[in-house]
N, C-alpha and C positions, 0 to 999 in steps of 0.2 A: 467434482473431478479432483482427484485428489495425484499428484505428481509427486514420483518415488525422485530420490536422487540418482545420476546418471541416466537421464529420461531425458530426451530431447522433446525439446517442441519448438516447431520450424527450427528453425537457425537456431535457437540458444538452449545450451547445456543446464538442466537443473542440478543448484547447488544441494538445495535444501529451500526447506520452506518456512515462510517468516512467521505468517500469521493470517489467520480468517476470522469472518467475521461476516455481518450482515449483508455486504457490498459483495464479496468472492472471499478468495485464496488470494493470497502473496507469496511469491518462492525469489529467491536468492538466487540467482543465474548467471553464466558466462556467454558474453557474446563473442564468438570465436572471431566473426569480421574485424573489430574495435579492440579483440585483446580486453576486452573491460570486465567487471563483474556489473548487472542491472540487477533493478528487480523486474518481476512480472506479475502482473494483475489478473485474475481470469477470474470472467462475472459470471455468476451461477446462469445457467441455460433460461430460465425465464427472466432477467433481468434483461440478456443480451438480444431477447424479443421484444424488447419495451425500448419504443423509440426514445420515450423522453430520458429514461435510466440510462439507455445508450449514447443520448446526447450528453449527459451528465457525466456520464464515464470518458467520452473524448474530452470533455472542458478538462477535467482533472488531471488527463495525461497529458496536455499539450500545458498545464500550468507547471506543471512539474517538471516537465521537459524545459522550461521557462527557467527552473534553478539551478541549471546547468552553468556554474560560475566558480572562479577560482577562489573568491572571498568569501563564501560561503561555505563556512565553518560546518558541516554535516554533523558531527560527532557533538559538537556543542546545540547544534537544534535539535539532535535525540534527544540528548542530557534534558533540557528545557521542556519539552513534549513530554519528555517521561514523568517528570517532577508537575508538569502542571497534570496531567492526567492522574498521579497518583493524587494529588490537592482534588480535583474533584471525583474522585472516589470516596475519598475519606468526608469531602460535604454531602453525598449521594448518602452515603452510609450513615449519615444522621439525619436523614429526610429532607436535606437539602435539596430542592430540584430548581434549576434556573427554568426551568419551559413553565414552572407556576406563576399566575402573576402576583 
């Protein structure tokens, strides 16, 4: 399911879209109730049939929902997420893999 921008789904306006990947889609959205920008998660339609994936997707949003806090620097945990994810890229890319024992 792929969301154009200016596409509503329920209550919030898509901005644009962040990024997919094995789990769903991420988009970039306005929630007009809150005034806020979110994002939104949508799990591809057999995941959203899989109760444990489905369990696994509520823990994720209710953790997230969890870092809803004014000290918490967003901008600088991209920064860090970004750098560590490029760092294990570049170990992958020389046959580095941590799941080997």
């Amino acid at each position: 399911m792929s969301l154009a921008s200016g596409k509503r789904l329920g209550p919030y306006d898509i901005v644009s879209a962040l990024g997919a990947g094995g789990m769903g889609e991420v988009y970039r959205a306005r929630d007009p109730r809150l005034d806020r920008i979110v994002a939104i998660k949508i799990l591809p339609r057999s995941f959203a049939e899989d109760a444990t994936r489905l369990r696994r997707f509520e823990q994720e949003a209710r953790a997230v929902a969890a870092l809803n806090h004014p000290n918490i620097p967003a901008r600088k945990a991209i920064d860090y997420a970004s750098q560590m994810a490029r760092g294990l890229a570049a170990a992958h890319s020389k046959g580095i893999n941590s799941s080997r024992p």
